[in-house]
C-alpha positions as CSV (number, residue, x, y, z in Angstrom):
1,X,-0.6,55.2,34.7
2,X,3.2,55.0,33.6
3,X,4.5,51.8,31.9
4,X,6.5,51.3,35.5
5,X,3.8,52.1,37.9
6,X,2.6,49.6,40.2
7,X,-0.4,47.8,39.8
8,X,-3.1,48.9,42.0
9,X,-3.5,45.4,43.1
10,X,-7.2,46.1,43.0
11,X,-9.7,43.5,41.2
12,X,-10.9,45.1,37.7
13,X,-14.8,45.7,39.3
14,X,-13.4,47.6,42.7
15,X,-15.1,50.9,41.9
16,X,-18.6,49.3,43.5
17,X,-17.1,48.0,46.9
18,X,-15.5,49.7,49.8
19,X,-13.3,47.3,50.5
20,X,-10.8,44.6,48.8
21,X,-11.7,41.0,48.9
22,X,-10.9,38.9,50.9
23,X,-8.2,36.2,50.5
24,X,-10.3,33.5,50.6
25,X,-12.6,34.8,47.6
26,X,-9.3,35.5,45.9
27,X,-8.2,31.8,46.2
28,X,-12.0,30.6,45.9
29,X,-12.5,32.0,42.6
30,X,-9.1,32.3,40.4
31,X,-9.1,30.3,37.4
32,X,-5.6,31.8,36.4
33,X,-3.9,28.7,36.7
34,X,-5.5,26.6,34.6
35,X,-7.1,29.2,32.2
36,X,-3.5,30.9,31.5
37,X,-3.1,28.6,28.2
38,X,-6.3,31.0,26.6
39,X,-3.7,33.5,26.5
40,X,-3.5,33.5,22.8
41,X,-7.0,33.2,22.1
42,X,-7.4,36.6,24.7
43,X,-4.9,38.6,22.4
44,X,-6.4,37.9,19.2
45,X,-9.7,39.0,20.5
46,X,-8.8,41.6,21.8
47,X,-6.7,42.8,18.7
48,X,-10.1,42.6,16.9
49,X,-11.9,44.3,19.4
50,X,-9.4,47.2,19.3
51,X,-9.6,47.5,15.7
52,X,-13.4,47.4,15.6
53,X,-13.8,50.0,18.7
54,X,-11.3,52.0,15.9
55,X,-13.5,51.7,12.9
56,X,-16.7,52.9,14.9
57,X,-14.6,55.7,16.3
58,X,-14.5,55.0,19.9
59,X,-10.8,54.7,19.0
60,X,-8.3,57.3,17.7
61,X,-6.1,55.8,15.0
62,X,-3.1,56.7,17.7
63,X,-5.0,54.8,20.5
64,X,-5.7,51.7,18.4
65,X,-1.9,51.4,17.7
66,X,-0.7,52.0,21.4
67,X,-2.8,49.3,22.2
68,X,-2.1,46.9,19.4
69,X,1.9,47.8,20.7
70,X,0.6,46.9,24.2
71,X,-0.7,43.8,22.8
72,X,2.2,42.6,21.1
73,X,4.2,43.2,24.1
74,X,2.3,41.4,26.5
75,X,2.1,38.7,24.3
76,X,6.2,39.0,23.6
77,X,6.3,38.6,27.4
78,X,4.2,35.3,27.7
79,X,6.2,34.0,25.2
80,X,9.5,34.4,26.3
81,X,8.1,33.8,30.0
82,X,8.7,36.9,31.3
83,X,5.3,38.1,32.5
84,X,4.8,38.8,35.4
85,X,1.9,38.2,37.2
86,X,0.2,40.0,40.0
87,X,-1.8,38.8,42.9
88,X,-4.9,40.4,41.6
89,X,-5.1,38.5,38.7
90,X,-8.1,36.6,39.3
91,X,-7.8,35.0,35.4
92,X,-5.7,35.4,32.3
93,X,-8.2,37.9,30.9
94,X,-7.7,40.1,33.9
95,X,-3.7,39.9,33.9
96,X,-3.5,40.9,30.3
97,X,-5.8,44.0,30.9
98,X,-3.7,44.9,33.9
99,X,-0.6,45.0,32.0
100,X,-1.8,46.2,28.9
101,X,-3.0,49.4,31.2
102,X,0.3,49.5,32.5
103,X,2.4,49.3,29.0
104,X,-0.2,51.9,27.7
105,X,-1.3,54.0,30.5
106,X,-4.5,55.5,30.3
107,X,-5.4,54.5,26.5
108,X,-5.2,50.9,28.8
109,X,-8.5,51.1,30.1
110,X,-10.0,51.8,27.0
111,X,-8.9,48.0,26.1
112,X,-12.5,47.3,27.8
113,X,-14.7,48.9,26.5
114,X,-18.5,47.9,24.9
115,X,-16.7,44.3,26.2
116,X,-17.4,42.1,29.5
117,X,-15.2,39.5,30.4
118,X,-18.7,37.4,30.1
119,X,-18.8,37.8,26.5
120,X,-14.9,38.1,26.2
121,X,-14.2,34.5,28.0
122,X,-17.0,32.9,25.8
123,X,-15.5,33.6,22.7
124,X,-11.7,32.7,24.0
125,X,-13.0,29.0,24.5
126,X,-14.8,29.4,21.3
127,X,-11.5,30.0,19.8
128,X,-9.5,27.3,21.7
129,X,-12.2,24.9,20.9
130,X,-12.0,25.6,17.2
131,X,-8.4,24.8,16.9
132,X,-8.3,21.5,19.6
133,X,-11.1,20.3,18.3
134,X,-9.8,20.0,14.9
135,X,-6.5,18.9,16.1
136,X,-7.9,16.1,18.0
137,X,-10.1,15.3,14.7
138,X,-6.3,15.7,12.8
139,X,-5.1,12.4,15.5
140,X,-8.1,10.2,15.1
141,X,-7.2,10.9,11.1
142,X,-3.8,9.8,11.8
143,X,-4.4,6.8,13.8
144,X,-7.5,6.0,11.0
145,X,-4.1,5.7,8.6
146,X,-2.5,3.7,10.6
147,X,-5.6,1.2,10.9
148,X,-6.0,1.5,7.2
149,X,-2.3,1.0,6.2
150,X,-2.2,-2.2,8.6
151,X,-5.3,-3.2,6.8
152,X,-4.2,-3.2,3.6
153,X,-1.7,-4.9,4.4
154,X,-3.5,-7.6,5.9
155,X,-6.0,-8.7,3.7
156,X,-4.3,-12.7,3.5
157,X,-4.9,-13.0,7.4
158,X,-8.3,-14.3,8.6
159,X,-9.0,-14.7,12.3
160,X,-12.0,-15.6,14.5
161,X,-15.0,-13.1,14.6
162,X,-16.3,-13.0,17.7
163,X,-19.8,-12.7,19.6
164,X,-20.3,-12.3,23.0
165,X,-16.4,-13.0,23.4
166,X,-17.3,-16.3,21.5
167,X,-15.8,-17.7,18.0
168,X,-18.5,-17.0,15.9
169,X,-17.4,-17.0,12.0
170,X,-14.0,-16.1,10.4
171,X,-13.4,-12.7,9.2
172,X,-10.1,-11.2,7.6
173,X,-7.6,-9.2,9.4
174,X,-8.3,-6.2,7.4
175,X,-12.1,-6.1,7.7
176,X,-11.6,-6.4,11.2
177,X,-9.3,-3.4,11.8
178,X,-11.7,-1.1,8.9
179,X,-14.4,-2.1,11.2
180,X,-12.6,0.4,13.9
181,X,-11.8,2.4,10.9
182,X,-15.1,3.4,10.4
183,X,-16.0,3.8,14.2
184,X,-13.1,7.0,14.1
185,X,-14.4,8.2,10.8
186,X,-18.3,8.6,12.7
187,X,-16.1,10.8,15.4
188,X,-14.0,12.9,12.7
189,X,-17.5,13.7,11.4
190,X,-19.1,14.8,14.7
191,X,-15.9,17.0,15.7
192,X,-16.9,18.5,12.0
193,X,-20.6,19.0,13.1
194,X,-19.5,19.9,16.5
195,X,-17.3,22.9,15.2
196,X,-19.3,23.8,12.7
197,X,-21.7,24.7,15.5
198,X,-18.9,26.5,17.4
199,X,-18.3,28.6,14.8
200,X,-20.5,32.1,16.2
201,X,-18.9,34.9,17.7
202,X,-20.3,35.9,21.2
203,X,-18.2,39.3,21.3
204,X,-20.4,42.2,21.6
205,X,-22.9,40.6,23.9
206,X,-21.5,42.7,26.3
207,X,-22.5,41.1,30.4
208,X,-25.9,39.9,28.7
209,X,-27.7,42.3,27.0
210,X,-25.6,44.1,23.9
211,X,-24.4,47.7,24.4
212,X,-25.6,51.7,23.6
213,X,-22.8,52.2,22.0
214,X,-21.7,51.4,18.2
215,X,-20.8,47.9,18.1
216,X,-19.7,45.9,15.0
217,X,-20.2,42.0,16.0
218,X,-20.4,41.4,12.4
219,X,-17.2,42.8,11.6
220,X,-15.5,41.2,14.2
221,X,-16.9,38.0,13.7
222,X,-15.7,38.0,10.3
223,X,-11.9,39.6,11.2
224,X,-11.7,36.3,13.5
225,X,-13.1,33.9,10.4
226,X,-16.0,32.6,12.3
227,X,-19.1,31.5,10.2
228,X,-21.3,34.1,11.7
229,X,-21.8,36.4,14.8
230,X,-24.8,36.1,17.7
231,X,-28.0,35.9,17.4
232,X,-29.2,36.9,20.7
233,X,-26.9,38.8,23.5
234,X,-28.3,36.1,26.6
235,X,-27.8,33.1,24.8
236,X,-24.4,34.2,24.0
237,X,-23.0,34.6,26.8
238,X,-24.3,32.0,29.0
239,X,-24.6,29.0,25.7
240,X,-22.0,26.3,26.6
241,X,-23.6,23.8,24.5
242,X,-20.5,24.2,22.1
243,X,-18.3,23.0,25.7
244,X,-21.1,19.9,26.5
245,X,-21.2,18.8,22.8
246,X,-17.3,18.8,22.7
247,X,-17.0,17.2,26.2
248,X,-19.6,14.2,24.3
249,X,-17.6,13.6,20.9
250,X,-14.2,13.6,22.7
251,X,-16.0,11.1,25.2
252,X,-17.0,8.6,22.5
253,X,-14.0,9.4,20.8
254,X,-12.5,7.6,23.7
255,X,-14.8,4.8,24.1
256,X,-13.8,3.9,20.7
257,X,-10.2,3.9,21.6
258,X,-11.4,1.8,24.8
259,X,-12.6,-1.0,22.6
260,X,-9.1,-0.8,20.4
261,X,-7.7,-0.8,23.7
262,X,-9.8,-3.8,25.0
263,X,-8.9,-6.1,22.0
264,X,-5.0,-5.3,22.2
265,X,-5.3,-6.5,25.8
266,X,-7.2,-9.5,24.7
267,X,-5.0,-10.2,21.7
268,X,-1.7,-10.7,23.6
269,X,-1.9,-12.6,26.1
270,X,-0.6,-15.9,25.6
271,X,-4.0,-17.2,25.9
272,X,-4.8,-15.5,22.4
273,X,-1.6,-15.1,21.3
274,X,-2.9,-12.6,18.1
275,X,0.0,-10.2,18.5
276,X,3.3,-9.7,19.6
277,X,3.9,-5.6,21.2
278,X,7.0,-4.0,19.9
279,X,9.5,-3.3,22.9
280,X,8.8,0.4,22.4
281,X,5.1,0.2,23.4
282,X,5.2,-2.2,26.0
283,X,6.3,-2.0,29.5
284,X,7.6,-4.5,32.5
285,X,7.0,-5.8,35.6
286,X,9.3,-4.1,38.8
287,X,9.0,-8.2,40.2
288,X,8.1,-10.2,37.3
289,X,11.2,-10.8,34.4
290,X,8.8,-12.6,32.0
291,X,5.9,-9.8,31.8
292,X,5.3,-7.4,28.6
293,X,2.4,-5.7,29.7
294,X,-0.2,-3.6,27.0
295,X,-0.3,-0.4,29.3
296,X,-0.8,1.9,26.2
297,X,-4.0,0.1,25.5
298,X,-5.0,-0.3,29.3
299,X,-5.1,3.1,30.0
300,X,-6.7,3.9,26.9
301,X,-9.3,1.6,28.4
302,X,-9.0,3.1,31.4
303,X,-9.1,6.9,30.7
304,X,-12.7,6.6,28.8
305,X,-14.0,6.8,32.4
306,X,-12.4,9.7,33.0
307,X,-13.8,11.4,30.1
308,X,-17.1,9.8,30.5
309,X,-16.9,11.7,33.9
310,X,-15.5,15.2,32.6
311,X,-18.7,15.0,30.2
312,X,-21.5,14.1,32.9
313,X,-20.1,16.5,35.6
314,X,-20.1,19.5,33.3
315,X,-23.8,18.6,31.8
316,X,-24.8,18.3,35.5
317,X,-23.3,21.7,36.4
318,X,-25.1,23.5,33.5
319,X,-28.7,21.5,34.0
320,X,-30.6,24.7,36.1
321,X,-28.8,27.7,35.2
322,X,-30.5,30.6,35.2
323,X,-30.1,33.2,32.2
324,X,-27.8,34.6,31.8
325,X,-24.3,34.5,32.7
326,X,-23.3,32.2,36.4
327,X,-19.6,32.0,38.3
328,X,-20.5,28.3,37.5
329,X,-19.6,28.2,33.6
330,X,-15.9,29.1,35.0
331,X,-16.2,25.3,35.5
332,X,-16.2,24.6,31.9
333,X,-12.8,24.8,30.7
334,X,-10.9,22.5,33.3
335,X,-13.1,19.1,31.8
336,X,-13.0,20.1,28.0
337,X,-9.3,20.9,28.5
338,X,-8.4,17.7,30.7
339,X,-11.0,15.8,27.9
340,X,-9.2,17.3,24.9
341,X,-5.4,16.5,26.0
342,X,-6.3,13.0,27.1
343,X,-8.0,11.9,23.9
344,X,-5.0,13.4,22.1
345,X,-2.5,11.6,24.1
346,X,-4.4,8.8,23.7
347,X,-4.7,9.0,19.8
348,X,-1.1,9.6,19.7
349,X,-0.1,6.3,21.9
350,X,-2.4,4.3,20.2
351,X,-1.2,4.9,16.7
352,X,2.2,4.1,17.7
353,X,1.2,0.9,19.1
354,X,-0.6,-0.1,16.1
355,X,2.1,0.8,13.6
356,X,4.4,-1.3,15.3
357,X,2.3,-4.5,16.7
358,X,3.0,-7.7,14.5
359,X,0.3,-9.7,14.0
360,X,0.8,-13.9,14.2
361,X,-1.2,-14.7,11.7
362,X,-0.6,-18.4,13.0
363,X,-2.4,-17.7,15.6
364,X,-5.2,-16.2,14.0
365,X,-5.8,-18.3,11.1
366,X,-5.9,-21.4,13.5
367,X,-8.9,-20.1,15.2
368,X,-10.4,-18.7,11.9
369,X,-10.4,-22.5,10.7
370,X,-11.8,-23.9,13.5
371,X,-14.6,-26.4,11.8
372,X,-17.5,-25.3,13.9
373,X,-16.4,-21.6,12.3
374,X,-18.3,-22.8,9.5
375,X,-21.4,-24.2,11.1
376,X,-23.5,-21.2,9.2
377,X,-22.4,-21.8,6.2
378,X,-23.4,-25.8,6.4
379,X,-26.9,-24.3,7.6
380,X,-27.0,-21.8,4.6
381,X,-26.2,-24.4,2.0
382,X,-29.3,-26.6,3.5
383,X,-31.2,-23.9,3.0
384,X,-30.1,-23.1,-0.9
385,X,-31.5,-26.6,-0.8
386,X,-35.0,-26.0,0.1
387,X,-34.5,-26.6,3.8
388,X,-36.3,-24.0,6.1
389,X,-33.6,-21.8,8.2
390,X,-34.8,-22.9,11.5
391,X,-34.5,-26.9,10.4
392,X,-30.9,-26.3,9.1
393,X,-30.3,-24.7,12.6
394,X,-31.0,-27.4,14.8
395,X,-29.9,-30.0,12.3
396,X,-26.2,-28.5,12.6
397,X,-26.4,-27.5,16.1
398,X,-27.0,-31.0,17.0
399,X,-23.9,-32.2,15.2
400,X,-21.9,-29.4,16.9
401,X,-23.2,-30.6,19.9
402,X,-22.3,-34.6,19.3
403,X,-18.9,-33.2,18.1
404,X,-18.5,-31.1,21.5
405,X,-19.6,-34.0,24.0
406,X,-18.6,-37.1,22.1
407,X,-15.1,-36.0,21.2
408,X,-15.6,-36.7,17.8
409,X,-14.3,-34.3,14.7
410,X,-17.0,-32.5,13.3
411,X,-16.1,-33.5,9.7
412,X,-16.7,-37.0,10.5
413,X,-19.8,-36.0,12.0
414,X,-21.0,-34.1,8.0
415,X,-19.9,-37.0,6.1
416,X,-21.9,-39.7,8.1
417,X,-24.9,-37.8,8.1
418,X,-27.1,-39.1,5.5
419,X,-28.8,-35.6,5.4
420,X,-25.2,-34.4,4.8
421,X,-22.8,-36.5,3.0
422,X,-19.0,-35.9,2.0
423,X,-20.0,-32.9,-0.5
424,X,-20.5,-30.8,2.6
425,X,-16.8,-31.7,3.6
426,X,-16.0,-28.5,1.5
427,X,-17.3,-26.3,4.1
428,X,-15.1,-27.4,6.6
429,X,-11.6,-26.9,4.5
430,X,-9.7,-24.3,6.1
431,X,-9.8,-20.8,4.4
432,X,-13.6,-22.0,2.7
433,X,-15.7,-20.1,5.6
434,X,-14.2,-16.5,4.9
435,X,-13.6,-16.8,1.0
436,X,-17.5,-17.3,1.4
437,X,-18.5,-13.9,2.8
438,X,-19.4,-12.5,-0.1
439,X,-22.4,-9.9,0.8
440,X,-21.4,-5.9,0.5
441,X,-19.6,-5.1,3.5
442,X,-18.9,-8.4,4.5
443,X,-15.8,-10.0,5.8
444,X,-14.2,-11.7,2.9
445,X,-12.0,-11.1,0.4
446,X,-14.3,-9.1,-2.5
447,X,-16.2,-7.1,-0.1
448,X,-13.0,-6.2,1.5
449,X,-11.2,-4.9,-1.3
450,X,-14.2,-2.6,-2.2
451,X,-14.2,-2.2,1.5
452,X,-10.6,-0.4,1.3
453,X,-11.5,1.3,-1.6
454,X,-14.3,3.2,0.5
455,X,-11.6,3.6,3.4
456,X,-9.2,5.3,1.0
457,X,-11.8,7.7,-0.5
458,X,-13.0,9.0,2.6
459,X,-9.3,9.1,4.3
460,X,-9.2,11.9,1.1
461,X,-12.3,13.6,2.0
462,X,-11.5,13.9,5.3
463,X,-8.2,15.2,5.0
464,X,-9.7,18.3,1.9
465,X,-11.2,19.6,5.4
466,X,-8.9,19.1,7.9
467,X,-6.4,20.8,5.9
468,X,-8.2,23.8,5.3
C-alpha cells in the first residue's frame, strides 16, 4: 500500500470474518477516545519492538529504518495535530498501525509481528503508569513542602488537639501540620512500592501464550529501562494488579487530602476562626456578599468518593476473570486515568491553599489555653505523687465537672482543693500544658524540633528517588 492509499477501513482481525462489523460493535467497543493519550507510550514500544524484531533478524536493517521513519512521522503528526483518524480505528494502538502501514506500505504490516495488541496494550499502561505515578508521588512531595515550610514556621503557635471533634490537650501548630506530613510521606512510599511492582515488561507475551518465533523480551525490557521482563506469558497479559494497586494508593492518597480538606473547612468558619483563605483560593456566593467559601478543600473532600469509587468498580470488574486475556480489562484505563488526574489536581490546589492560608494564632492559642486543656497534666502530676491513675481521673473529672455546672473557674476549683492546693495553679497558666509534652514524638516544643529534623531528612530521601 502507497503512503496515499486509502485505508481499507477494515478492523485489523478482518481476515477471519466475512463480513464488516457492525456499527453498533464499532461504537460498543472503541476506547479511542479516551485511550488516544497512550499514544506516546504505543510509539516507544513499538520502536523497541522494531528494533528487537531487527536484532533477531525478522527485520532487514532497511525495514527497521522505514519503520522507525514511519514512527517518527506518525508521531510528528500527533504532535502537531494533524493525524488523521479513520473510522476503523477501534483504539490508539490500531490507528497508529493503520497509518504506519500506510506511510510504509507493506514493511507496515510487519510493525505486528511476534506482538498482540493483548500484550502490546499492557505494557502501554505499564508505561503511562510508571511516569503518572511518580508524577503524582512528585505533587504529594510538593505539597509535603509546603506542610513542612508552614510548619517550621509555626512552631510558637499552639492550638487545641482534638478527639472526637472535642478539645482534648494543646498541641503546637507545627506538630499538627507534620502530623499530615507524615500521612503523605506513608503514600509517597506506597507509589514507590507500587511502581516498583509495575516495573515488568509484558511485551512478547504475544495473545497469551509467547510465540515460535525468536523473541527477545529480555532485551526489550531492558531498551525500555524496566526492572525485569515476564515471568509467565498468561499472567502477563491478563495481570492488572499493577492498575488495582494504583487505583488503591491514589485512593488513600485522597482520603488523606480529604482529612486536610476536612480541617480547612472546620478551621474557617467564624465558629473556629483558625484561618483566614487568601482571596486567590477562595470563592463567593452568586446571592450572599459576606461568604468566602473553602471550595478547594471541599472538593478535595468531596472527590475522595469518587476515587474511592474508581478503585472498587475496577476491583469488582477484575474479581472472576478467567485466564487469560477479557474485552473487560479495556475498562481499566478510564478509572486509573480519571484517579490519577484528580489526585493531581487535587495536590496541586491544595498546596496553593496551604502556602497562602494565614493562620490566627489568636484564635488558636485561646483554645490551646483553655484550663480544662490541662486536666491530664493535673492527673499526671497526682500520679508522680503516688496516686493511682484511675484516682487522679475521677478526682479531676469531678472538678471539671463542678467547674462545668457551677459556673465556677476551674483554677479556683485546684486551689481550694485540699488534695490540690495553689502549687497546681502552675498547670493551668497558659502555654504550661504544651511546653509539657515532652515524650518522643509528642506535641511540644523539644519533640517538635527533632520532629522537623526527621521531616527535613526524609523530604531529602524522598526527593534522591524521585529525581532519578
Amino acid at each position: 500500500m502507497s503512503e496515499h492509499a486509502p485505508a481499507s477501513g477494515q478492523p485489523l482481525w478482518h481476515g477471519r470474518f466475512g463480513e464488516g462489523p457492525a456499527d453498533e460493535l464499532l461504537a460498543f467497543t472503541v476506547s479511542l477516545p479516551f485511550d488516544r493519550r497512550l499514544a506516546g507510550d504505543d510509539l516507544i514500544g513499538a520502536r523497541a519492538h522494531v528494533q528487537m524484531l531487527a536484532r533477531v533478524g525478522l527485520l532487514t536493517d532497511d525495514e527497521r529504518r522505514v519503520l522507525i521513519a514511519a514512527l517518527d512521522r506518525v508521531e510528528e503528526e500527533l504532535a502537531g495535530d494533524t493525524f488523521a483518524f479513520a473510522p476503523s480505528d477501534e483504539d490508539i494502538h490500531t490507528a497508529i498501525e493503520r497509518r504506519v502501514t500506510e506511510i510504509a506500505g507493506e514493511v507496515g504490516a510487519k510493525l505486528h509481528t511476534g506482538r498482540s495488541r493483548n500484550d502490546q496494550v499492557a505494557l502501554d499502561l505499564r508505561l503511562y503508569l510508571r511516569r503518572e505515578g511518580r508524577a503524582v508521588a512528585v505533587r504529594i512531595h510538593e505539597l509535603q513542602r509546603v506542610l513542612l515550610q508552614r510548619a517550621g514556621e509555626s512552631t510558637e503557635i499552639a492550638l487545641p488537639g482534638y478527639t472526637h471533634l472535642q478539645r482534648a490537650q494543646p498541641v503546637l501548630l507545627a506538630h499538627h501540620l507534620l502530623a499530615h506530613f507524615w500521612a503523605l510521606a506513608r503514600d509517597v512510599d506506597r507509589w514507590h512500592d507500587c511502581l516498583a511492582r509495575a516495573d515488568v515488561s509484558p511485551l512478547g507475551a504475544g495473545a497469551l501464550a509467547g510465540s515460535s518465533l525468536p523473541l527477545d523480551p529480555a532485551w526489550v525490557a531492558s531498551e525500555l529501562e524496566f526492572a525485569r521482563p515476564f515471568e509467565n506469558s498468561l499472567d502477563a497479559v491478563s495481570d492488572r494488579d499493577f492498575v488495582a494497586e494504583a487505583l488503591f494508593v491514589a485512593a488513600l492518597t485522597q482520603v488523606h487530602l480529604s482529612r486536610i480538606g476536612e480541617e480547612i473547612v472546620l478551621w474557617s468558619t467564624d465558629e473556629f476562626g483558625f484561618i483566614l483563605l487568601a482571596d486567590a483560593y477562595a470563592t463567593g456566593s452568586s446571592m450572599l456578599p459576606q461568604k468566602k467559601n473553602p471550595d478547594i478543600a471541599e472538593l478535595a473532600r468531596g472527590k475522595a468518593g469518587r476515587l474511592i469509587g474508581d478503585l472498587t468498580g475496577f476491583l469488582a470488574t477484575l474479581k472472576a476473570l478467567p485466564l487469560a486475556y477479557n474485552r473487560d480489562l479495556q475498562e481499566d484505563k478510564e478509572p486509573l486515568f480519571d484517579a490519577l488526574d484528580t489526585c493531581m489536581l487535587s495536590l496541586s490546589a491544595l498546596a496553593g491553599l496551604m502556602s497562602t492560608v494565614t493562620f490566627v494564632d489568636t484564635a488558636m492559642t485561646a483554645g490551646a489555653d483553655s484550663p480544662f486543656n490541662a486536666a491530664t497534666d493535673i492527673a499526671e502530676h497526682l500520679v508522680r505523687q503516688g496516686m493511682p491513675f484511675r484516682e487522679a481521673h475521677a478526682l479531676v473529672g469531678a472538678l471539671v465537672r463542678q467547674s462545668v455546672e457551677r459556673g465556677v473557674p476551674l483554677d479556683e476549683l485546684v486551689s481550694n482543693d485540699p488534695r490540690l492546693g495553689p502549687d497546681f495553679l502552675v498547670f493551668l497558666e497558659p502555654g504550661s500544658a504544651v511546653r509539657r509534652r515532652s515524650t518522643p514524638g509528642g506535641a511540644g516544643p523539644e519533640p517538635v524540633a527533632r520532629q522537623l529534623v526527621q521531616a527535613r531528612d526524609r523530604i531529602e530521601r524522598q526527593q534522591t528517588w524521585l529525581a532519578r
